[in-house]
N, C-alpha and C positions, 0 to 999 in steps of 0.2 A: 301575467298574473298579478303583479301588482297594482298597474291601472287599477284590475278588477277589484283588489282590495280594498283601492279608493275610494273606485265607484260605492262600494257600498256600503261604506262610511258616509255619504252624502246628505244632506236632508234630504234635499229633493228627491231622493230614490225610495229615505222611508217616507216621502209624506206621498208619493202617487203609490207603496203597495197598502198602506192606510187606506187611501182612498179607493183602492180595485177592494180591498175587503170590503168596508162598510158600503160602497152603495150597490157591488155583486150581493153583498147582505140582504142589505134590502129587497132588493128584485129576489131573492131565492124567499126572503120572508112572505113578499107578495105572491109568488107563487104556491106557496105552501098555504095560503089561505085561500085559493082558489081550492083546493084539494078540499076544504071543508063540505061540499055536496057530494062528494065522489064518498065521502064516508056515510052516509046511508043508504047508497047503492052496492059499495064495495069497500068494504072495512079492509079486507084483508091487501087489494091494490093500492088500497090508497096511503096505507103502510110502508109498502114498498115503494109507491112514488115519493114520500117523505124521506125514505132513507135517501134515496139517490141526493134527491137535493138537499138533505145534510150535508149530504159526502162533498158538496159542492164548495160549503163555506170551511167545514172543519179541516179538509184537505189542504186547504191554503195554507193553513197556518202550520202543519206537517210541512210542507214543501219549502216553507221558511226554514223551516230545522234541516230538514234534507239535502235542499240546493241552494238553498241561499245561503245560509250558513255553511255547511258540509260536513255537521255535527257527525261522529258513528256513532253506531249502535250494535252493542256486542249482546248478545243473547246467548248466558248461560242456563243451557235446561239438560235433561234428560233426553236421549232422541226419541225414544219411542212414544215420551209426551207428545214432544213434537210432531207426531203425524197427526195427534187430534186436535191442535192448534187452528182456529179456524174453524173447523168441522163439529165443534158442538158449544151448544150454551155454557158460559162460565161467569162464576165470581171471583173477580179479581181482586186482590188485596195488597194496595199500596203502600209503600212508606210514603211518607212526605217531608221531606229535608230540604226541597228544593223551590226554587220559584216556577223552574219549569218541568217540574216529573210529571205534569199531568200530560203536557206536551210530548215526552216519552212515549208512556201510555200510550199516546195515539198513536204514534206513530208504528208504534209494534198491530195496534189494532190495523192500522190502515196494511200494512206488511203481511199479516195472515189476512186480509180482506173483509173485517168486520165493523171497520170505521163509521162507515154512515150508520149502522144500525145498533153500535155500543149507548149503553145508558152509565147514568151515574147517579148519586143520591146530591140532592142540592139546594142550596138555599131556597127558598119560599121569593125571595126579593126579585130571583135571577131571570127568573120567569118574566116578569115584565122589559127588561132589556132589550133592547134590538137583537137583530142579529144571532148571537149567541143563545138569548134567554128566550127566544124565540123559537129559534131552530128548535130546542130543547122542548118545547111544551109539542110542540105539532110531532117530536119522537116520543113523545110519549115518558120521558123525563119524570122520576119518582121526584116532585121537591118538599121538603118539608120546614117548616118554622123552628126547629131547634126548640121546642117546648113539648117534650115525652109524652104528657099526657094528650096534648090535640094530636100529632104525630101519629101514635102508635097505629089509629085506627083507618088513617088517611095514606099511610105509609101501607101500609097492609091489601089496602084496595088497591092502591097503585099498581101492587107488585101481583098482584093476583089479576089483573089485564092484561099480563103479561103471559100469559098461560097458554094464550093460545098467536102468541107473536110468531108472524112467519118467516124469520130471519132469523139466522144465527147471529146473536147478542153475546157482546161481554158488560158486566155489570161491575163499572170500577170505582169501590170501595175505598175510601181514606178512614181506617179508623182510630184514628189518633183524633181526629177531628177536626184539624189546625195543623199549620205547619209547625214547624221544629223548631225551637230558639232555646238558648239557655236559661232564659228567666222563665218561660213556660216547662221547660225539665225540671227545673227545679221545682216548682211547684207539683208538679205529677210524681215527682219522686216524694215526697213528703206525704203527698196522698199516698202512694201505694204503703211508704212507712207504717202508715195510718192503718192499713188498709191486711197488712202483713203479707203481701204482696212481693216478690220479688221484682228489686230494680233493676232498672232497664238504663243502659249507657247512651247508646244509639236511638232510642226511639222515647214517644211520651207512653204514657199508659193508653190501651185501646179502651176505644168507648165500646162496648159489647152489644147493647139492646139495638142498636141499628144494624148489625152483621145477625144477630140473632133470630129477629126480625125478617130480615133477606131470605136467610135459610131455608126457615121454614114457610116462607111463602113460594121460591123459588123453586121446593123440592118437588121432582115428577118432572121438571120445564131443563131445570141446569142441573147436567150433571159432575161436575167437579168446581174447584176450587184450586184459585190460580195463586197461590203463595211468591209475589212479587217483590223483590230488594234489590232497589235501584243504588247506585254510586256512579261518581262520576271520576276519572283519572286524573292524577299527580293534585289532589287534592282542590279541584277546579270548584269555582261555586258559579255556574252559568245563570243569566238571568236574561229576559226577553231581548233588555236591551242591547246585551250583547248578542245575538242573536241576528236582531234586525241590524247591527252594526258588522256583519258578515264576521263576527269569532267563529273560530270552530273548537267545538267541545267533542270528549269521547264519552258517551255512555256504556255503564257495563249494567245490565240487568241479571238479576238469579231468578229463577220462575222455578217450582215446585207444581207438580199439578197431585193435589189433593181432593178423590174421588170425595165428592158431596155426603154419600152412605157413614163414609168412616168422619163425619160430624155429628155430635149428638142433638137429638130434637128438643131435648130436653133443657131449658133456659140456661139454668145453673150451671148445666155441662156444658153447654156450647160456651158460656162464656168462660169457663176455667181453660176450655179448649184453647179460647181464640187466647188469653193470656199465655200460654204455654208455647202457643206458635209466635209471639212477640219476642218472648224467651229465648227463641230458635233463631228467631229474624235477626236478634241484638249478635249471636252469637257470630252471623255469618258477614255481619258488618265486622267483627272486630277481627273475622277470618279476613277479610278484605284489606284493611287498615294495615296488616302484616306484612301481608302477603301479595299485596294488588290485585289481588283476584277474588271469583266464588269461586265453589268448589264445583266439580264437574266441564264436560267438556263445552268447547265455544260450539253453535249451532244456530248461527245465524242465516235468519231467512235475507234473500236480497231487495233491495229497491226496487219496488214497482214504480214505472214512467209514467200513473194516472194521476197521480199528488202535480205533477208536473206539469203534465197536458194541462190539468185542466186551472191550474193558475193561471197559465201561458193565453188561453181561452179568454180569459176575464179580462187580461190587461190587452189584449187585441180589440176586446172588443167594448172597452172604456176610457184606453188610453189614446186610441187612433183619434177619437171624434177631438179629444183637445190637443192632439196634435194636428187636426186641421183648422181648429179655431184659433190657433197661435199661429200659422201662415197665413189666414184669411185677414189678421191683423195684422201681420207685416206688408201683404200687400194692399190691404187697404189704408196704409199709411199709418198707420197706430204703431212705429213700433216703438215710440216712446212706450207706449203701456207695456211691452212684453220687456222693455230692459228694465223699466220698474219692476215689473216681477223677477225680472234675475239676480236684481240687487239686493232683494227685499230675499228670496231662498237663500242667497248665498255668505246673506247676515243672519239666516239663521243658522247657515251651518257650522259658521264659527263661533256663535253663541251655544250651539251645544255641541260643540268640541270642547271649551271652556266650561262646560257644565258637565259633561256625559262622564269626567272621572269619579263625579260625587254623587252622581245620582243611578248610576249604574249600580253598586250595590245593593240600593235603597229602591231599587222599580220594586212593587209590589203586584203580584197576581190575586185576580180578585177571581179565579175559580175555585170552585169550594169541591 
């Protein structure tokens, strides 16, 4: 077990699943634009051929968390929620405190099996991106520009496409709208001052017109609402890098499922609502912070072996070709070039062993 821990401290271990991501990326990106004739024959196949091959890249990065790391994940819910996990349309609603709760998230999605086919609201920029911002548009990805007035109406179309989507989707909401930092609470708290708003400990003020928005275009398609409060134990603050540096972290999640009916349609209401459940969500963090726990019993679903397969898949069939290109140069007498390259990884891995204490904190996630 220790070797193992070595191992994946190594560069060279993060720099070949880098490279199984981004160019398996690419190839799934490429495939996902061959689907573009397949959607004026068959919208609805072609849908689900997209899911799949989402599930191909966003999987990866779950199975980082899952097996590469050996993060857990504790899920506090109700059981009887729990049978329709999975089994119907929902809006999920995020905290964000962390650099990797979106990575959470998925991975509860991938656990009840709605991974490839889960949406999120997202930057306008993301869209163009390989890979990720890519996957993301051919799913059908709601993104918008962060300016209300072009938004409202472009946001609204999106989500009304979505109507007649043939897959079970979760739709995962950050509505804070930014992660969590002290100099950002304190501004949100001064607003809500402002605002006669009750403050909020644990969380920033929710931005309302974009869950509002959700609601009522979603109504008839989802029906509940996934009240989500993630923490993490003994006061850990996990970030990618530690992650790909094989840490292991425990997550505790609290999920509330809130039928969609008992939200009101009505703007005004819905957003005193969604403040009131921020109210709630503040309360069951500071229930945490006391006490280590949510409230209610553990009901955790287990690890499915497809996040794993199909990693396993991609580095078989990416890593084999330059592990034969690297013995076609030892026997073709090259192997000066292959110890160049082993001196050249193995100065990188002591250059960020020497880096990776100050920058580990400091990795930032750029999903929104």
């Amino acid at each position: 077990m220790g070797l193992l821990r070595l191992l994946k401290t190594q560069f060279l271990c993060h720099l070949i699943i880098c490279y199984v991501f981004l160019v398996s990326g690419i190839i799934i990106n490429f495939l996902q634009l061959c689907t573009l004739p397949l959607w004026g024959i068959n919208k609805q196949l072609a849908r689900r051929v997209n899911c799949r091959l989402a599930y191909c890249i966003s999987s990866q990065m779950v199975a980082m968390l899952e097996w590469w790391s050996g993060t857990e994940c504790s899920l506090y819910t109700d059981p009887e929620s729990y049978k329709l996990y999975g089994k119907e349309n929902a809006i999920v609603i995020l905290n964000h405190n962390f650099e990797v709760d979106f990575l959470c998230g998925w991975t509860f999605c991938e656990r009840f099996g709605v991974l490839g086919s889960s949406k999120v609201l997202a930057k306008q920029e993301l869209a163009y991106m390989p890979v990720i911002g890519w996957m993301w548009y051919f799913l059908e990805i709601v993104f918008c520009k962060r300016k209300w007035e072009e938004d409202r109406r472009t946001v609204a179309q999106s989500l009304q496409r979505l109507q007649d989507y043939p897959e079970n989707f979760w739709f995962l909401l950050y509505c804070e709208g930014t992660r969590f930092t002290e100099k950002k609470h304190k501004i949100s708290m001064e607003v809500a001052e402002k605002k006669g708003l009750p403050k909020l400990k644990y969380h920033l003020l929710p931005r309302t017109k974009g869950f509002c928005v959700t609601a009522q275009n979603l109504r008839g398609k989802v029906t509940a609402v996934y009240d989500s409060t993630l923490n993490f134990r003994n006061n850990q603050t996990p970030t990618l890098l530690g992650m790909l540096n094989g840490k292991k972290y425990h997550a505790d999640l609290y999920v509330r499922r809130i039928p969609l009916d008992s939200v009101p349609e009505d703007e005004s209401e819905c957003a005193a609502w969604l403040h009131k459940l921020y109210q709630e969500k503040d309360e069951f963090q500071e229930q945490y912070s006391q006490t280590g726990r949510f409230p209610g019993p553990i009901v955790t679903p287990p690890r499915r072996p497809w996040a794993l397969i199909n990693w396993l898949f991609w580095v078989g069939l990416l890593v084999c070709p330059l592990c034969m290109l690297v013995l076609q140069l030892i026997y073709s007498g090259s192997a000066f070039t292959v110890v160049s390259t082993v001196v050249l990884c193995l100065t990188g891995t002591e250059e960020g062993k020497e880096e990776g204490g100050g920058k580990e904190g400091g990795a930032k996630s750029h999903y929104c």
